[in-house]
C-alpha positions as CSV (number, residue, x, y, z in Angstrom):
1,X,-24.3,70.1,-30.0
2,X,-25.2,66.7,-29.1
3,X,-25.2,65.9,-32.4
4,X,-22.0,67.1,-33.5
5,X,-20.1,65.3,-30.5
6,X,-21.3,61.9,-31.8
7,X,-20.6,62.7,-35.4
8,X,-17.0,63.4,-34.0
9,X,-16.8,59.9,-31.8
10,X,-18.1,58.1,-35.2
11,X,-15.7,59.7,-37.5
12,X,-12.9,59.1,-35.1
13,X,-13.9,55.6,-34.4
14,X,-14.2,54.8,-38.8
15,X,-10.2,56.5,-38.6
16,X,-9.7,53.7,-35.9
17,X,-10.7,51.1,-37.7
18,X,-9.3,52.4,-40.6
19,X,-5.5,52.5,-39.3
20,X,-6.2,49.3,-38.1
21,X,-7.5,47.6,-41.5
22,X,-4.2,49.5,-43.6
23,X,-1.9,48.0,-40.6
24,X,-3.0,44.4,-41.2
25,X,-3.0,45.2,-45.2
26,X,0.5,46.5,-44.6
27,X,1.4,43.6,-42.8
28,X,0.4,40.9,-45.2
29,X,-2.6,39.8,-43.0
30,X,-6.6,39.5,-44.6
31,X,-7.8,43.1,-43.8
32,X,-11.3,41.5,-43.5
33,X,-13.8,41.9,-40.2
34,X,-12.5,38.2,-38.9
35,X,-8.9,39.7,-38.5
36,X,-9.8,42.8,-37.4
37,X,-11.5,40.9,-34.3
38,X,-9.0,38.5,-33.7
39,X,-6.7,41.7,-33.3
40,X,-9.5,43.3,-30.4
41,X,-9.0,39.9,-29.2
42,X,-13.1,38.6,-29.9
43,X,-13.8,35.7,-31.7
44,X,-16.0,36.6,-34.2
45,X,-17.7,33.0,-35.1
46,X,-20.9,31.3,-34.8
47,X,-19.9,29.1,-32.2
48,X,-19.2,32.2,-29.2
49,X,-22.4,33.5,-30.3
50,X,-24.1,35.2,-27.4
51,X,-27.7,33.5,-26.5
52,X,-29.9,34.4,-23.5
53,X,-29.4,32.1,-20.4
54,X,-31.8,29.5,-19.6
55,X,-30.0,29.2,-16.3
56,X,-31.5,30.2,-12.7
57,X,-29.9,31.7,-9.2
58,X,-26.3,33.3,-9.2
59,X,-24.2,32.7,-12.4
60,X,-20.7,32.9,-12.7
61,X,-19.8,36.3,-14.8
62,X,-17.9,35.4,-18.1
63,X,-15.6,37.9,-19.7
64,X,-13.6,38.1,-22.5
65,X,-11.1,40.3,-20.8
66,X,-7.7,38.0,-19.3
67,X,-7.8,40.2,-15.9
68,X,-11.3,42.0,-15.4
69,X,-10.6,44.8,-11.7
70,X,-10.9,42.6,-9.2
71,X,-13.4,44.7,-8.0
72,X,-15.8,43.0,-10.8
73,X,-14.7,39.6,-9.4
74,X,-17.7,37.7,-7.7
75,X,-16.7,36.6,-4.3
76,X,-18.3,33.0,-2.1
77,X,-17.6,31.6,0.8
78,X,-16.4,27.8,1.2
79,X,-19.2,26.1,0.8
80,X,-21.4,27.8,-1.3
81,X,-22.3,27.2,-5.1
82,X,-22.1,29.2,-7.7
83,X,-23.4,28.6,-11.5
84,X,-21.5,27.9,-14.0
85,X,-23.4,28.7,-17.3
86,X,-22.2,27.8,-20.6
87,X,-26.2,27.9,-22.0
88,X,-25.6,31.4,-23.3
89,X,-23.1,29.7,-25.9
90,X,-25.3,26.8,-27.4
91,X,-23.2,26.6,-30.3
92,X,-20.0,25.4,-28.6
93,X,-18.2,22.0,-29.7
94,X,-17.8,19.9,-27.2
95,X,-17.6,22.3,-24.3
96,X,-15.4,22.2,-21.3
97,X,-14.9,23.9,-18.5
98,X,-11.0,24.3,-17.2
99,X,-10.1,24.8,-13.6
100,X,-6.9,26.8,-12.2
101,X,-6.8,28.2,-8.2
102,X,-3.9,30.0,-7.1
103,X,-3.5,32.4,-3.6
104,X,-4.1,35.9,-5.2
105,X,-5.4,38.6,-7.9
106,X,-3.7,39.3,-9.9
107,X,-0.2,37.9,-10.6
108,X,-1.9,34.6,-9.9
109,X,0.3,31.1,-9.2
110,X,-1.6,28.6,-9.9
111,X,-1.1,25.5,-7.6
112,X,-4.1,23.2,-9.0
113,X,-5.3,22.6,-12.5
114,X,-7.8,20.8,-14.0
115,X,-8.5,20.5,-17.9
116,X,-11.3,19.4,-20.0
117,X,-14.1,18.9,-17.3
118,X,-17.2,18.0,-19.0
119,X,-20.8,17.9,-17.8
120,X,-24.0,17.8,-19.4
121,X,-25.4,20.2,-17.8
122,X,-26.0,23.6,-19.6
123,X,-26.4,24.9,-15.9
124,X,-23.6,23.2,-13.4
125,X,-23.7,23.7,-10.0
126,X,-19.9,24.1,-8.8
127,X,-19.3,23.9,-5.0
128,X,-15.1,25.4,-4.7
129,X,-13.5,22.7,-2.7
130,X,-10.6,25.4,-1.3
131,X,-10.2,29.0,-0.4
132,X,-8.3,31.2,-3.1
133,X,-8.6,32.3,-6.1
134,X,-10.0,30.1,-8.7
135,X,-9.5,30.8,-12.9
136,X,-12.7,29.3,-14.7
137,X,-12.8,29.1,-18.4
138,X,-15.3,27.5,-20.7
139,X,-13.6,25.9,-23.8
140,X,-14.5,24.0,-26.5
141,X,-12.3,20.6,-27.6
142,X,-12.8,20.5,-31.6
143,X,-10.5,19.0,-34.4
144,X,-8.2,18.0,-31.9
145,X,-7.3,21.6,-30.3
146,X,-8.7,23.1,-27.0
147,X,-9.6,27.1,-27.5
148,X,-11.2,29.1,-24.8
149,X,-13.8,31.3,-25.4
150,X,-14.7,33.6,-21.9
151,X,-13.1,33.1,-18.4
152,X,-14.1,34.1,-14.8
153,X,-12.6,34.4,-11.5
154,X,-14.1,33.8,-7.8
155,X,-13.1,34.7,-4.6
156,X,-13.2,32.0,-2.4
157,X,-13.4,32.8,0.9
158,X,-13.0,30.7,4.3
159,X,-11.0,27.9,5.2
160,X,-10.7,24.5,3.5
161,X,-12.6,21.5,5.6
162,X,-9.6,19.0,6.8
163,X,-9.6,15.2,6.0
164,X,-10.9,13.3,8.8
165,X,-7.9,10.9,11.0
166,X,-8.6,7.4,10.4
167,X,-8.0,5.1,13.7
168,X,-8.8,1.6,13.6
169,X,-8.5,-0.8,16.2
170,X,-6.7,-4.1,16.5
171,X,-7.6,-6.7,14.3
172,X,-7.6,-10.1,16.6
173,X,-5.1,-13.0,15.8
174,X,-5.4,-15.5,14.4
175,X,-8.5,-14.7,11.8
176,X,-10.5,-18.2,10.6
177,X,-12.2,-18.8,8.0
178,X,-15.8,-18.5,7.6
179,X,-15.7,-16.4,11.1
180,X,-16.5,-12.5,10.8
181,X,-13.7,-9.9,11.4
182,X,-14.8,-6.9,13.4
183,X,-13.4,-3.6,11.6
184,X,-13.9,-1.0,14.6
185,X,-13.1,2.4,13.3
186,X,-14.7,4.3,16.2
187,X,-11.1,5.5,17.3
188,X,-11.3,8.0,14.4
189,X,-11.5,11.5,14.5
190,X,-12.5,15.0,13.1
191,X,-10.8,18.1,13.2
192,X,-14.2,19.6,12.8
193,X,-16.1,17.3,14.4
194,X,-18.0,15.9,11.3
195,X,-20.2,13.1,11.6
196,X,-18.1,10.4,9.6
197,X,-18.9,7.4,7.4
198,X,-16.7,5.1,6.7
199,X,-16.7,3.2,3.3
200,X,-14.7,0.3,2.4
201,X,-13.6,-1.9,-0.8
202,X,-11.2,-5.2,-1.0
203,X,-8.0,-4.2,-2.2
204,X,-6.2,-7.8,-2.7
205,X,-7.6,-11.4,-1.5
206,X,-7.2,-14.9,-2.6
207,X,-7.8,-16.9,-5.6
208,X,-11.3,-17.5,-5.9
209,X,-12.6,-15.7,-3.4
210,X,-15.7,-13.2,-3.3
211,X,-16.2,-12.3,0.1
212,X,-17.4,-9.0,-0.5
213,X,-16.4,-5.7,1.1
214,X,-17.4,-4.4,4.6
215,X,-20.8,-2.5,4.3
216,X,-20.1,2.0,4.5
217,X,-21.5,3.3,6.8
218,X,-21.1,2.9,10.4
219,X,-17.3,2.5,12.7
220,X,-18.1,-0.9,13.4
221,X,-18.5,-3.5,10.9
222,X,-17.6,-7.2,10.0
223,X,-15.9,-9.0,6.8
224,X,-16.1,-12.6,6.7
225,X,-13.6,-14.2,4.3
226,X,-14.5,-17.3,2.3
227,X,-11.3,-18.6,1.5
228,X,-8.0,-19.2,3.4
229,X,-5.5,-16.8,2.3
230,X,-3.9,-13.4,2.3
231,X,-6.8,-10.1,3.3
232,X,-6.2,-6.4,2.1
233,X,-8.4,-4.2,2.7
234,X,-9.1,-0.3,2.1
235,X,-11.2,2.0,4.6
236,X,-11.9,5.7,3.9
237,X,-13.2,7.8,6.5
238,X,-15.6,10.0,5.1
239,X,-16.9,13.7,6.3
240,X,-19.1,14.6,3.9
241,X,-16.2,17.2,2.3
242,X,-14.8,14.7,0.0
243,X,-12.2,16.4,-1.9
244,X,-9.8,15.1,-4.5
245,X,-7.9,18.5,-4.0
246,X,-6.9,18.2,-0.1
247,X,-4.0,16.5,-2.1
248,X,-1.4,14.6,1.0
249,X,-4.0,14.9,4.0
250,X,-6.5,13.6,2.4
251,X,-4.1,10.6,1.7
252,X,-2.3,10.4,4.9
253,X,-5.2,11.1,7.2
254,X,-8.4,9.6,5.6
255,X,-7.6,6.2,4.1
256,X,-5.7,3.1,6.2
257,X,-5.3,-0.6,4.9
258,X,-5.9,-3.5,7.0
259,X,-3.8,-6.5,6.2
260,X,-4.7,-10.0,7.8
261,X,-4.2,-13.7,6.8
262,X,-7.7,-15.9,7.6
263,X,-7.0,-19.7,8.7
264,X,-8.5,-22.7,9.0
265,X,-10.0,-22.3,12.2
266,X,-8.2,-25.9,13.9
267,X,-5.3,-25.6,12.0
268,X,-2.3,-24.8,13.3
269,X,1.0,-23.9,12.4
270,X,3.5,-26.0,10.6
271,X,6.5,-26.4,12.2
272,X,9.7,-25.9,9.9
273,X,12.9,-27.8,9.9
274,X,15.3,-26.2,7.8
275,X,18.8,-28.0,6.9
276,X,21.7,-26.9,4.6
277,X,23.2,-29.8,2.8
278,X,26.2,-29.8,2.9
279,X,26.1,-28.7,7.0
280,X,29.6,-26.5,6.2
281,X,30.0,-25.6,2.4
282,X,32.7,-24.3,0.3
283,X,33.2,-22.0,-1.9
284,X,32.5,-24.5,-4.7
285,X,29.7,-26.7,-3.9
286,X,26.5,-26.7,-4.6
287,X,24.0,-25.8,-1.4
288,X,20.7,-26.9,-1.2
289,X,18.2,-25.8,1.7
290,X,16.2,-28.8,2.3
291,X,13.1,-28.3,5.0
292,X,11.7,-31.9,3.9
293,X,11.5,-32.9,7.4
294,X,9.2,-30.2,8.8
295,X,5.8,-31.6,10.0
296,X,2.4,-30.4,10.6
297,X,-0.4,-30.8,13.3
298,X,-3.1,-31.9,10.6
299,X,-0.5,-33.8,8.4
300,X,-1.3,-31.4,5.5
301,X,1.0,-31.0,2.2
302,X,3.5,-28.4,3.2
303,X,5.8,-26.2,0.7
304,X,8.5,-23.2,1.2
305,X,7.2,-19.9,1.4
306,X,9.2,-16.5,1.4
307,X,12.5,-17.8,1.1
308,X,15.6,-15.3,1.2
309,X,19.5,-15.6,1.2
310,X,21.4,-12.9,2.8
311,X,25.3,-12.3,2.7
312,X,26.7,-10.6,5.7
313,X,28.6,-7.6,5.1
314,X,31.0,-5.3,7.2
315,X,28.9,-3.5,10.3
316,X,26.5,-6.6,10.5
317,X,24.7,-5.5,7.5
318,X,23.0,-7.8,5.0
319,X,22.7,-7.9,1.4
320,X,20.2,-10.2,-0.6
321,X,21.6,-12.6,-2.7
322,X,18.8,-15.2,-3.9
323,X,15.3,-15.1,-2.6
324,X,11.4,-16.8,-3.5
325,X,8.5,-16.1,-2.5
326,X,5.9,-18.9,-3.5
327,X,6.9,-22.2,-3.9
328,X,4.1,-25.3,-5.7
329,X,2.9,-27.4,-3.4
330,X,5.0,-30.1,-2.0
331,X,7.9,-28.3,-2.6
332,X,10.4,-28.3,0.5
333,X,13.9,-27.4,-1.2
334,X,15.8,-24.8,-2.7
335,X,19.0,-24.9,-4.3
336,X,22.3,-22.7,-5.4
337,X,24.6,-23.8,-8.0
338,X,27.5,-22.3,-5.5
339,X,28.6,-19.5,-3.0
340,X,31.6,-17.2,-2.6
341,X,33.7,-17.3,0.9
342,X,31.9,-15.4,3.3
343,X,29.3,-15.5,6.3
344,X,25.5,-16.1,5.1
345,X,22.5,-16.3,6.7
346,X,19.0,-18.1,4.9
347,X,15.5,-17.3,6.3
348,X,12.2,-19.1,5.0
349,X,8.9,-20.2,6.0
350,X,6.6,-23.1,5.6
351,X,2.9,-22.8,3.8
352,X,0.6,-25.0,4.3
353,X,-3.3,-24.1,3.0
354,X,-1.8,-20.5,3.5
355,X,1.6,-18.7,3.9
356,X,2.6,-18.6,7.6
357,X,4.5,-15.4,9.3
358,X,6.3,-15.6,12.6
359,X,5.0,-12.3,13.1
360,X,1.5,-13.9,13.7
361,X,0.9,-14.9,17.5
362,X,0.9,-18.8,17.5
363,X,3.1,-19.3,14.3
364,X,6.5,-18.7,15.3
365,X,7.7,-22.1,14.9
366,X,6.4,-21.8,10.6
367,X,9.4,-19.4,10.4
368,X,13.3,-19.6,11.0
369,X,16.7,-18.2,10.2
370,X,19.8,-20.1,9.8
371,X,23.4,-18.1,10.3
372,X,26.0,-20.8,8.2
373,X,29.7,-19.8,6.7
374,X,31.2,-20.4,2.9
375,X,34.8,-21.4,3.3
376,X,37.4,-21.9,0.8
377,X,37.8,-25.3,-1.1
């Protein structure tokens, strides 16, 4: 009996296959084996040939079915690893492995994608960064396409490690050259109560200069600059969860930039006097902005930094007409061919080794603003 029951399952799979072969000859397709896969949905080539794994410790389970029961899914909790193993396929062309994570099975919306990940490892070690579920498919990039061969799903249970709050404390006025800046960032915190490094790099400094960036590591570290000038800085606050994928709290939370102007420790501020010529304009003169008799302590060559002309409008509200921000040395005037009627107000302040801000305790007197009115000819 046994016998004749798989004579009958044969004979009704060959009637299968052949309603399936006179359906693609009917339909104009090649009735050979290749179509007849690409029809079950297998990709009958050398390259998705099946090879045994050379990989150790949990795998990730490929299958060639889009939605396997989620009871076949493998499930992890945050923070464990799981094997990605693309060994079995040594034939592939340039693989890659593409991410997706959504909130649920099935009916997934994915919120986070990530295409073409390469790694030369036969036997990757992936660590989820988030809770959900994530889509894993191993592709292969070849005459310019991307085709997938086998996906697989995990269940990622737990809840996502939070960026760490970056704090950092005041940054004393004035800085001088040559003399070391203490970064303190021991005002920071961790909503788990990580231990936290802190790594830092030079965003922006001056011409010529190669201070380099403040060691990572612990809160508290110094950065000496080597040149007068304009200081960014970048500080990350590290837990130990990095994770490109935290998305805005990672970027809000984790990361702060520093901004300070080192001086010539001795030199102090130059102080600016700012005169429009002619004192009360009209509508059809020339104006020029002449701080040529501005002086400073050490008698240094001064210029115009961060000039701006505003027009006054209705509410006491200002537009921008003209503005500058770095003049060449020695230069200590501005000009404007002409103005129309109306009430106007110019700000500037002097440079002399470096820019100057009145927002800087001690340089108040580098800055100024002048109210002055355009009248009719």
């Amino acid at each position: 009996m046994l016998f004749f029951s798989s004579l009958r399952i044969l004979i009704r799979t060959n009637i299968l296959l052949g309603v399936l072969l006179s359906i693609l000859s009917c339909s104009g397709q090649s009735n050979d084996s290749s179509s007849l896969f690409a029809i079950l949905g297998i990709e009958n080539n050398i390259e998705n040939a099946i090879a045994p794994s050379s990989c150790t410790g949990t795998t990730l389970k490929l299958f060639t079915d889009p939605l396997p029961p989620e009871s076949n899914i493998q499930v992890l909790q945050l923070g464990q690893s799981i094997i990605l193993d693309r060994s079995t396929r040594p034939n592939l062309t340039l693989p890659v492995w593409d991410f997706l994570a959504g909130d649920s099975y099935p009916g997934v919306s994915f919120e986070r994608y990530v295409k073409g990940f390469q790694t030369a490892d036969e036997c990757y070690s992936f660590s989820p960064y988030f809770p959900g579920v994530h889509y894993i498919k191993l592709c292969t990039e070849k005459n310019g396409g991307h085709s997938c061969v086998a996906r697989g799903f995990i269940i990622v249970q737990g809840a996502m490690n939070q960026a760490p709050h970056a704090v950092i404390a005041n940054i004393s006025n004035p800085v001088f050259l040559g003399a070391p800046v203490s970064l303190d960032m021991s005002g920071s915190t961790d909503p788990e109560n990580d231990i936290m490094s802190f790594k830092w790099s030079v965003l922006a400094a001056p011409d010529g200069s190669t201070a380099p960036a403040p060691s990572t590591g612990a809160a508290v570290q110094n950065f000496v600059p080597d040149i007068p000038g304009h200081y960014a800085l970048q500080v990350h606050a590290l837990d130990g969860f990095e994770n490109p994928l935290r998305f805005t709290d990672e970027a809000t939370n984790s990361y702060l930039t520093p901004i300070f102007d080192a001086r010539i420790n001795g030199n102090g501020a130059p102080s600016i006097n700012l005169n429009i010529v002619p004192n009360s304009p009209n509508s059809t003169q020339a104006i020029q902005f002449d701080a040529s008799a501005s002086t400073d302590p050490e008698g240094e060559s001064l210029r115009l930094y961060n000039w701006v002309l505003l027009r006054e409008l209705a509410n006491n509200q200002f537009e921008e007409v003209a503005s500058q921000l770095n003049f060449s040395t020695g230069q200590l005037s501005v000009s404007v061919s002409s103005l129309p009627e109306g009430n106007y107000a110019v700000t500037s302040c002097l440079a002399d080794y470096v820019p100057r801000e009145s927002g800087v305790p001690g340089e108040e007197q580098s800055c100024t603003q002048i109210p002055f009115t355009v009248t009719a000819p």
